[in-house]
FILO-893205 format. One record per residue (C-alpha): x, z, y; residue in one letter. Coordinates in steps of 0.25 Angstrom, whole numbers, plus 2048, in hexadecimal, padded with zeros to 3 digits. Layout:
XZYA;...
END
This chain:
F70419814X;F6742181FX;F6842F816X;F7942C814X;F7D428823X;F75435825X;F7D43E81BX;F88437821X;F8543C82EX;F8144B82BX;F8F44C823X;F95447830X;F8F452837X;F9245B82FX;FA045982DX;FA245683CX;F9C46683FX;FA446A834X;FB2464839X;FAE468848X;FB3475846X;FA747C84BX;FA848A844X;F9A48F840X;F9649E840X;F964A6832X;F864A782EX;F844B782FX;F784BE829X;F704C2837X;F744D083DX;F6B4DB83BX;F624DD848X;F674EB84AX;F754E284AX;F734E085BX;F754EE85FX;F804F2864X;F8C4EF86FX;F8D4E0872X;F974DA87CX;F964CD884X;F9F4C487DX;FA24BD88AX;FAD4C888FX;FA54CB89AX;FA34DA896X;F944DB895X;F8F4E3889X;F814E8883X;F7E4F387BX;F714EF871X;F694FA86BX;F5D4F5861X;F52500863X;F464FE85BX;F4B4EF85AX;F4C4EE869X;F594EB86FX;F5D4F587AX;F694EF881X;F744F388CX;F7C4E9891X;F864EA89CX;F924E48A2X;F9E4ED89EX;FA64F38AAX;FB14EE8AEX;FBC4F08B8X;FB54E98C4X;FA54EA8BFX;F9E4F58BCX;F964F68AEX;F884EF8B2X;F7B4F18A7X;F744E58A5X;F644E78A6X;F604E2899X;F534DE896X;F4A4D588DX;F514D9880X;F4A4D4873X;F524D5866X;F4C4CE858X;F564D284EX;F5F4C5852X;F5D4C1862X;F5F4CC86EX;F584C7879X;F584CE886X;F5C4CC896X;F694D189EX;F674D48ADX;F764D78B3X;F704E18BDX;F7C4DD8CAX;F774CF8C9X;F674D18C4X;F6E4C58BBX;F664C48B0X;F694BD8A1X;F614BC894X;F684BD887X;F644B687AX;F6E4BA86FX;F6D4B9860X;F744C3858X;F7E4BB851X;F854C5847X;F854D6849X;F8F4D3855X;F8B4C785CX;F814C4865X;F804B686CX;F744AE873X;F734A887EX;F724AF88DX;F6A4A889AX;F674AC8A7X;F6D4A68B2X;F774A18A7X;F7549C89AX;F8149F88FX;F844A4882X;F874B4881X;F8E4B9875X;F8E4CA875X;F974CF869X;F954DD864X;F9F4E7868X;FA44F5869X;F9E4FD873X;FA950187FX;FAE50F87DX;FA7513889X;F99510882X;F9F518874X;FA952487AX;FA253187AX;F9D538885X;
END
């Protein structure tokens, strides 16, 4: 009786998630670590962006805010940037404000990164691969 009521109570479960109409995400082989460099873009519409470059297995990474009609482009000072072939780890300082965030995000496929930012907010950042702006590719 104990071993049914159980089975009775995982199928329930089970069939509950799969009516809720949650959607799960397709399993994909992980990107190669060579797969985070590149130009990536806040996926927040805010306009900040980031250049990563893997030199020797080091991330080397420029992020700014992009300019806009009223802000100039600002360069964030990045620093404490660790990458292990699945997590980039590393510290924004927005030099106007001195604010400072530390990112934690896992590459999910060869264009999405996501993790988690904290500082003097906690939130869930999403950065989305991207072409670079004609500025960063026209010839000079």
């Amino acid at each position: 009786m104990h071993r049914s009521l159980l089975a009775l109570l995982y199928v329930g479960a089970v069939g509950a998630g799969a009516c809720s109409g949650a959607s799960a995400r397709p399993t994909e082989p992980p990107p190669p670590s060579e797969a985070i460099g590149g130009f990536w873009e806040l996926a927040d519409g805010s306009g900040v962006v980031m250049v990563i470059a893997l030199v020797e297995g080091v991330p080397h990474i420029d992020a700014w805010s992009m300019k806009t009609t009223t802000d100039p482009e600002v360069h964030f000072d990045v620093t404490r940037a660790t990458w292990d072939g699945r997590h980039l780890r590393a510290s924004f300082t927005y030099p106007p404000t001195r604010t400072v965030t530390s990112s934690d995000l896992v590459l999910v496929n060869s264009d999405r990164l996501e993790g988690l930012v904290t500082g003097p907010y906690q939130a869930t950042e999403v950065w989305v691969r991207t072409p670079p702006p004609d500025a960063l590719t026209a010839p000079r």
